[in-house]
C-alpha positions as a Markdown table, in Angstrom:
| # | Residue | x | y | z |
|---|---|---|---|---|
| 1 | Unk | 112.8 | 94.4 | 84.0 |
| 2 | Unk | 115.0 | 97.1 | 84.8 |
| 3 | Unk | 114.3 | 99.9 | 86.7 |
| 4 | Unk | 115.1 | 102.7 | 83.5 |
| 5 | Unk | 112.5 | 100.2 | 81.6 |
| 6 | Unk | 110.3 | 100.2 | 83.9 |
| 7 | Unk | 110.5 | 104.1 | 84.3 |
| 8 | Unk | 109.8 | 104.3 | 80.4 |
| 9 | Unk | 107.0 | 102.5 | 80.5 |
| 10 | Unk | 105.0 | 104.1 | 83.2 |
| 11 | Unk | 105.7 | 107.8 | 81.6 |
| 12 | Unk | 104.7 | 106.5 | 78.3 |
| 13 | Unk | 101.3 | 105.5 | 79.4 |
| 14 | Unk | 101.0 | 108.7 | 81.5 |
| 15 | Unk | 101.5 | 110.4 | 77.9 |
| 16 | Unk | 99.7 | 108.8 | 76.3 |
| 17 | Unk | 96.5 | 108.8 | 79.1 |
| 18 | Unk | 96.7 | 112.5 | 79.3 |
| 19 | Unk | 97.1 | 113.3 | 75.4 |
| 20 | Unk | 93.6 | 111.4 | 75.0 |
| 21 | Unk | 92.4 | 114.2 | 77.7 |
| 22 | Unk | 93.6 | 116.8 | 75.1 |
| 23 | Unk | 96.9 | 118.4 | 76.6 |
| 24 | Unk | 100.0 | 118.2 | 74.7 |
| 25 | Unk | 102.0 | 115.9 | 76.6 |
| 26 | Unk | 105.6 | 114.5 | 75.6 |
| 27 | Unk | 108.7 | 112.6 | 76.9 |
| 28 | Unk | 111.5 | 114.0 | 77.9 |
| 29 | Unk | 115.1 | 112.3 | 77.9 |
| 30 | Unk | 117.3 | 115.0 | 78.5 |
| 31 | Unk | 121.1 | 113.8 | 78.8 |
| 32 | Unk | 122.1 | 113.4 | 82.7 |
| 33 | Unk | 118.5 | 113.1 | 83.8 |
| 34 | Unk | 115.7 | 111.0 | 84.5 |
| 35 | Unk | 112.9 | 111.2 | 81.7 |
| 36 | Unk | 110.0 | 113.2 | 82.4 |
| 37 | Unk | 106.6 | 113.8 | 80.8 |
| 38 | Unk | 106.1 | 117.6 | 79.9 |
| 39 | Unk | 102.5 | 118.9 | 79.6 |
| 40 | Unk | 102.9 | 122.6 | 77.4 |
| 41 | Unk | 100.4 | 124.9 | 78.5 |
| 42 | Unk | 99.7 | 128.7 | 78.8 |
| 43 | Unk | 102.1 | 129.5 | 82.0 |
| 44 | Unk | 104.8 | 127.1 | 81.3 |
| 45 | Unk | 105.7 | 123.5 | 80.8 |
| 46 | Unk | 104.2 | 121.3 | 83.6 |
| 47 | Unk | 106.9 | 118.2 | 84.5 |
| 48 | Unk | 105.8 | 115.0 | 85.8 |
| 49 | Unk | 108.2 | 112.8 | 87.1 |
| 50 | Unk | 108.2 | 109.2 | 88.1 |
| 51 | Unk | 109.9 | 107.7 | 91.0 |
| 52 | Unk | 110.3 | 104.1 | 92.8 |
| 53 | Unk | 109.6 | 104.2 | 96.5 |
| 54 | Unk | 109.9 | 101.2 | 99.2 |
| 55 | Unk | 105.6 | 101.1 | 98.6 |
| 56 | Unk | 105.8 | 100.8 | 94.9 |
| 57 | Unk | 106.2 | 103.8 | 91.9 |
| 58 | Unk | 104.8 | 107.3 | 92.0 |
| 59 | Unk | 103.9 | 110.1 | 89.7 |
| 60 | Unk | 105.5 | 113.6 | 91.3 |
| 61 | Unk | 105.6 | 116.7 | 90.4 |
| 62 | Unk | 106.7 | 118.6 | 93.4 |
| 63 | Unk | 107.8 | 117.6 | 96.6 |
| 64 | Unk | 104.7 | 117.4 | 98.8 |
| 65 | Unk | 103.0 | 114.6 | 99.5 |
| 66 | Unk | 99.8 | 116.1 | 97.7 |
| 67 | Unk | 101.7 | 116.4 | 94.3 |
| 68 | Unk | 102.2 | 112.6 | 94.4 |
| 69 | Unk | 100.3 | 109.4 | 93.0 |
| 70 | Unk | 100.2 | 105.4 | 92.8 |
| 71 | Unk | 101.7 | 105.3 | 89.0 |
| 72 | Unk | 99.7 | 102.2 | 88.3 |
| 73 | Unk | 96.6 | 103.8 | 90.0 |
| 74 | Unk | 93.9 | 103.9 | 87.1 |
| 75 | Unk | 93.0 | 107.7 | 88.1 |
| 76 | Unk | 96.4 | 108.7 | 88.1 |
| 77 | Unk | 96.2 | 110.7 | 85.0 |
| 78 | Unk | 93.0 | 112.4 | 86.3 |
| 79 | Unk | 95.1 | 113.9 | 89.1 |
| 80 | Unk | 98.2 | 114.9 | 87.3 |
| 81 | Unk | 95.7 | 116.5 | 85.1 |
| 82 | Unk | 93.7 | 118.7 | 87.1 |
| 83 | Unk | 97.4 | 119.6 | 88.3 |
| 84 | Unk | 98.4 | 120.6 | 85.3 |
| 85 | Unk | 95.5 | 123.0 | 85.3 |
């Protein structure tokens, strides 16, 4: 599978994981860019992006190591939820 597939997929089932914990989450494709997942809430749209590494693929949303998880960890959407908060 390639890598863009792959990407897909994993922001897809972060979507889709974090709509059934009632925030409005969506893809994003814009032209020029990797996809994102965009969470709408009060103070602005929250985005999530995901990203291969040498240890395997990662939700991020900021550049610490803190705003960082295991994408096929099966808590991952619990943490990029309470960020979103």
């Amino acid at each position: 599978m390639r890598d863009e597939q792959e990407r897909f997929i994993h922001l897809v089932r972060l979507a889709w994981d974090l709509h059934a914990t009632g925030l409005s989450a969506a893809i994003d494709l814009p032209k020029g860019e990797n996809p994102v997942v965009l969470v709408r809430r009060a103070k602005g749209a929250f985005r999530i992006e995901v990203a291969k590494y040498a240890t395997g693929w990662f939700f991020t949303w900021g550049r610490r190591q803190d705003q960082r998880v295991r994408a096929l960890d099966v808590n991952a959407f619990r943490r990029v939820w309470e960020a979103a908060q």
